[in-house]
C-alpha positions as CSV (number, residue, x, y, z in Angstrom):
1,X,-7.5,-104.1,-113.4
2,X,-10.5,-104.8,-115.6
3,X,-10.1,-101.8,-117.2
4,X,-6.5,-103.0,-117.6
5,X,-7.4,-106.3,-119.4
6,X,-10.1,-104.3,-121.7
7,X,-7.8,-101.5,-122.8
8,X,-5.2,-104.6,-123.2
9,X,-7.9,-106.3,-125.8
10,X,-8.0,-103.7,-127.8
11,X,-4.8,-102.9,-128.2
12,X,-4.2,-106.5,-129.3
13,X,-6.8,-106.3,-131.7
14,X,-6.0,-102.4,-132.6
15,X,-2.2,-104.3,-133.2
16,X,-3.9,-107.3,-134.9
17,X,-6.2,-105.2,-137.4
18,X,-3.9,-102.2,-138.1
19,X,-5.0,-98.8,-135.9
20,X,-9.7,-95.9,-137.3
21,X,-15.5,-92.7,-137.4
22,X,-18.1,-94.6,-138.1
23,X,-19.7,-98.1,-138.2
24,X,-18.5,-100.9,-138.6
25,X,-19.4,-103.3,-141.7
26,X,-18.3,-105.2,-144.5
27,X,-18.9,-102.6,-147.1
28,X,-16.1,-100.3,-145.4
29,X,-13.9,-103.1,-145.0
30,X,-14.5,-104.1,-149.2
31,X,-13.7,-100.4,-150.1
32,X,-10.7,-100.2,-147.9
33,X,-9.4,-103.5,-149.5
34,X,-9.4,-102.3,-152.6
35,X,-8.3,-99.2,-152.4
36,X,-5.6,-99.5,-149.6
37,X,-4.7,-103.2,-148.6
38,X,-3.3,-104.0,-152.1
39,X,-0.9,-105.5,-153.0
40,X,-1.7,-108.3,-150.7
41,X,-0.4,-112.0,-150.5
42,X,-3.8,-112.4,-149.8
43,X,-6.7,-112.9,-152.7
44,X,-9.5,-110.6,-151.8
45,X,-12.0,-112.6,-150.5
46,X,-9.4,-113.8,-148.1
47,X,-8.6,-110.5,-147.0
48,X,-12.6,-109.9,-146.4
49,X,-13.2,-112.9,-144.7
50,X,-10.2,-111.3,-142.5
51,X,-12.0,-108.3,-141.7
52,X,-15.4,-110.2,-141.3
53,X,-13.2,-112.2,-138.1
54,X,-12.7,-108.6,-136.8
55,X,-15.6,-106.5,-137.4
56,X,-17.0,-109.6,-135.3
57,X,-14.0,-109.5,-132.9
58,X,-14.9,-105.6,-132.3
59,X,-18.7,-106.1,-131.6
60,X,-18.7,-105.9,-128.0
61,X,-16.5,-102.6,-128.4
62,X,-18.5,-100.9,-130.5
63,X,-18.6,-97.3,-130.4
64,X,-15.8,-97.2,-127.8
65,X,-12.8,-94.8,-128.2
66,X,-9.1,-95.3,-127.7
67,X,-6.2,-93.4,-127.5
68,X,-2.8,-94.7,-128.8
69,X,0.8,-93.2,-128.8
70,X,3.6,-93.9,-131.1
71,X,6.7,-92.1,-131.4
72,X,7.3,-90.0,-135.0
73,X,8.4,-92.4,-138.1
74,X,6.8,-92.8,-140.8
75,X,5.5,-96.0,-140.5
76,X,3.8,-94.6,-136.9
77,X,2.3,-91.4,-138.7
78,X,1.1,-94.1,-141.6
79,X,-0.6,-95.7,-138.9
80,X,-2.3,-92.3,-137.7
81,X,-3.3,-90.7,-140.7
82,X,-4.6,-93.9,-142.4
83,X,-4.6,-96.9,-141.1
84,X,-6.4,-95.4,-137.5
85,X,-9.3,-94.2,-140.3
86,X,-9.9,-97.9,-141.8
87,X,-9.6,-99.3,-138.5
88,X,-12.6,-97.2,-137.4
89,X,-14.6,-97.4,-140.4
90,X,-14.3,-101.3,-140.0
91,X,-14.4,-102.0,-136.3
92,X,-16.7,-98.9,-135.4
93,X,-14.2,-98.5,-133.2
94,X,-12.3,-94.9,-132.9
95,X,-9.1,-94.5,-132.2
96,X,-7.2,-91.0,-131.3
97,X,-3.2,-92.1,-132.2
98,X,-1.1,-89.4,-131.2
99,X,2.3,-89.5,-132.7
100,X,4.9,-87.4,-130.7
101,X,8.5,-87.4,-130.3
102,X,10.9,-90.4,-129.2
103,X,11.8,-88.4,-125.6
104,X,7.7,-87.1,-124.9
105,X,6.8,-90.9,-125.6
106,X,9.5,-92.0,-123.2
107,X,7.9,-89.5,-120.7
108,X,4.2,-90.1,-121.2
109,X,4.2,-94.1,-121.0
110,X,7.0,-93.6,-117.9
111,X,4.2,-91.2,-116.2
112,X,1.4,-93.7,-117.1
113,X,3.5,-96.4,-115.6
114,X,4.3,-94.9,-112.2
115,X,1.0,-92.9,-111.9
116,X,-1.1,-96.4,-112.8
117,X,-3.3,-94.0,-114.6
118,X,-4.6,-95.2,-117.9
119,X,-3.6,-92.2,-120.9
120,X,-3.0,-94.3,-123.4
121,X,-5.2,-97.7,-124.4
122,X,-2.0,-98.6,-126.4
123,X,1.7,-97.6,-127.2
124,X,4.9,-98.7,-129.1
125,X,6.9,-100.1,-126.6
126,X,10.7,-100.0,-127.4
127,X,14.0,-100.9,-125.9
128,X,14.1,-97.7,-123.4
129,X,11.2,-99.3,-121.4
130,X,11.5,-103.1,-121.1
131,X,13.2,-102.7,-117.4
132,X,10.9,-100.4,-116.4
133,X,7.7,-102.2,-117.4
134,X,9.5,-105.5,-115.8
135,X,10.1,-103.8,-112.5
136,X,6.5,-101.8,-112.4
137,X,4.7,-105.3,-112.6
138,X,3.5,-103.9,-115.9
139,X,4.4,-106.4,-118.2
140,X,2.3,-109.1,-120.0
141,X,3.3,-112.1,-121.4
142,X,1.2,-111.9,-124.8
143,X,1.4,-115.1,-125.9
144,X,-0.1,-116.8,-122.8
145,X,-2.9,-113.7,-123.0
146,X,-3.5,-114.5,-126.3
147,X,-4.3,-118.3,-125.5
148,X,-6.6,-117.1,-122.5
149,X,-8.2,-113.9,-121.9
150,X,-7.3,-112.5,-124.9
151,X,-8.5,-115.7,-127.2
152,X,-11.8,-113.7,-128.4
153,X,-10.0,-110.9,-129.8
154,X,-6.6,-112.5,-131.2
155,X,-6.8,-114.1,-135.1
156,X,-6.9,-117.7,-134.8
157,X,-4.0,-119.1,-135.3
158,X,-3.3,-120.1,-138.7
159,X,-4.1,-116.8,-140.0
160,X,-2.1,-114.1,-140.4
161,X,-2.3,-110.2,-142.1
162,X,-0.3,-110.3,-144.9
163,X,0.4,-107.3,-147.2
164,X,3.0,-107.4,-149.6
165,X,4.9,-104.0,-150.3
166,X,6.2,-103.7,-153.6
167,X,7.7,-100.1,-152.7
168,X,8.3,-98.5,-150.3
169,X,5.8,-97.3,-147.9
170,X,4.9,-93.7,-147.7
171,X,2.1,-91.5,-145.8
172,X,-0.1,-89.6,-147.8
């Protein structure tokens, strides 16, 4: 169970701070600012005094690794092939996302589910699952984690990531 609520944190904050080898500081977060996270609603310094709330966040997971599966869309290979890099170069924190098809994701977080062990730290839950998480016990409500347990690794509220696409997104 602890393992449970940890993996649970940082997957809320993997969410929370988009999905990345390295250490973590400020002059990762500045370079990733300006050369990915623009255009932002955001001005700059609010963006880095964003990413200060989470390099801080990630402290105490420092150095850890986590694995993560989302099914194959663009916006989940995105995720993989960039936004997994700044998150690690940020947080210090490394993240494996695997990005398979929409029947092998089905399968793997099904398998994780009824075998209660722990293959992936995080996933993209979609409609295919909802029953079976309910009926496994697996489910948590997120917005009463987020005011509890979850409180040190969730934005505070009145903040919130903003990044204003122009076009549309692509993966490089």
């Amino acid at each position: 169970m602890i393992r449970y609520r940890l993996t649970l944190r940082i997957g809320v904050l993997l969410a929370l701070a988009f999905a990345t080898a390295g250490r973590a500081d400020v002059a990762a977060a500045k370079r990733w600012i300006d050369k990915e996270f623009q255009p932002s609603t955001l001005s700059k310094d609010q963006q880095l005094k964003e990413m200060e709330w989470f390099i801080n966040a990630a402290k105490p997971y420092r150095g850890m690794e986590i694995n993560v599966l989302s099914e194959t869309i663009p916006t989940h290979e995105y995720e993989s092939k960039v936004l997994a890099k700044a998150f690690e170069e940020i947080t210090g924190i490394k993240v494996n996302h695997q990005v398979l098809g929409e029947g092998e994701v089905v399968q793997a977080v099904q398998t994780q589910m009824q075998t209660n062990r722990n293959l992936y730290d995080g996933y993209i839950n979609d409609s295919d699952l909802i029953g079976t998480h309910s009926r496994l016990q697996s489910a948590v409500n997120l917005t009463d984690w987020m005011a509890g347990e979850g409180k040190d690794v969730t934005l505070p509220p009145g903040t919130v990531l903003r990044i204003r696409l122009e076009q549309p997104l692509t993966v490089r």
